[in-house]
C-alpha distance (Angstrom), angle and dihedral (degrees) to the residues before:
residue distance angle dihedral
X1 . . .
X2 3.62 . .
X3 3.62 110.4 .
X4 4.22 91.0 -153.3
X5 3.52 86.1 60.3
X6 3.88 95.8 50.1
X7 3.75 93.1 98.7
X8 3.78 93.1 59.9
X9 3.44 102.1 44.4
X10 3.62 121.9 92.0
X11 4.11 121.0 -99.2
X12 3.35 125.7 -89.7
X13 3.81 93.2 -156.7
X14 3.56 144.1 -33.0
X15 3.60 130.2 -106.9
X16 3.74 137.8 -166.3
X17 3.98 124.8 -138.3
X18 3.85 114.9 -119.0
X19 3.49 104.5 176.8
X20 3.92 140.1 -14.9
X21 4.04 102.1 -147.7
X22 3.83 104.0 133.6
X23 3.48 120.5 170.8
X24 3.46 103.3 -157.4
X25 3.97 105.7 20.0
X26 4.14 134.3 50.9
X27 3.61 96.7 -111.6
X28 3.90 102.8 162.4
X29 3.29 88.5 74.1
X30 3.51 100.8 68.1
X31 3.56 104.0 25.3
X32 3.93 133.3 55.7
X33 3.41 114.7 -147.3
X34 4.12 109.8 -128.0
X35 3.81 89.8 21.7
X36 3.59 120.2 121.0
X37 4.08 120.3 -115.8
X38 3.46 126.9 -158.1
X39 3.77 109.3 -141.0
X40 4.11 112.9 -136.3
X41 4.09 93.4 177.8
X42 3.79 140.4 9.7
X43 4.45 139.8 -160.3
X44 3.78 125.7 168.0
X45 3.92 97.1 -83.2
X46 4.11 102.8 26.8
X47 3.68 144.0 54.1
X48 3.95 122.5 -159.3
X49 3.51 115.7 -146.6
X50 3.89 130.0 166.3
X51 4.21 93.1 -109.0
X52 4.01 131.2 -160.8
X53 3.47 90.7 -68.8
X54 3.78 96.1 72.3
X55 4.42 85.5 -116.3
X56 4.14 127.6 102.1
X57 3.35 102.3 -105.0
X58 4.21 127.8 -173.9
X59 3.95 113.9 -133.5
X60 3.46 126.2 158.6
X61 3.72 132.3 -92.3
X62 3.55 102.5 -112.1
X63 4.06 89.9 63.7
X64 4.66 82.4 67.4
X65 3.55 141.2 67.1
């Protein structure tokens, strides 16, 4: 799958943010915690979701329920 067609194509699933604690990365700034995600793309350790910013945007799996 083209990933500059991942905002057109229809979700695979959505997903709801539990938390926004990153170690490493500023996270609350893209994310809500409690909103609901649709997820454009998925691997074994990250989801892609179109985030606050209006962009598809990789995070890992751990910040979703």
């Amino acid at each position: 799958m083209n990933f500059k067609k991942w905002p057109e194509v229809p979700a695979l699933k959505t997903v709801v943010c539990k938390h926004t604690d990153a170690e490493k990365y500023v996270v609350n700034n893209a994310l809500t915690v409690g909103k609901e995600y649709e997820v454009k793309n998925e691997t074994e350790e990250f989801i892609f979701v179109i985030d606050n910013t209006g962009k598809v945007g990789g995070y890992y799996k751990t910040y979703f329920e």
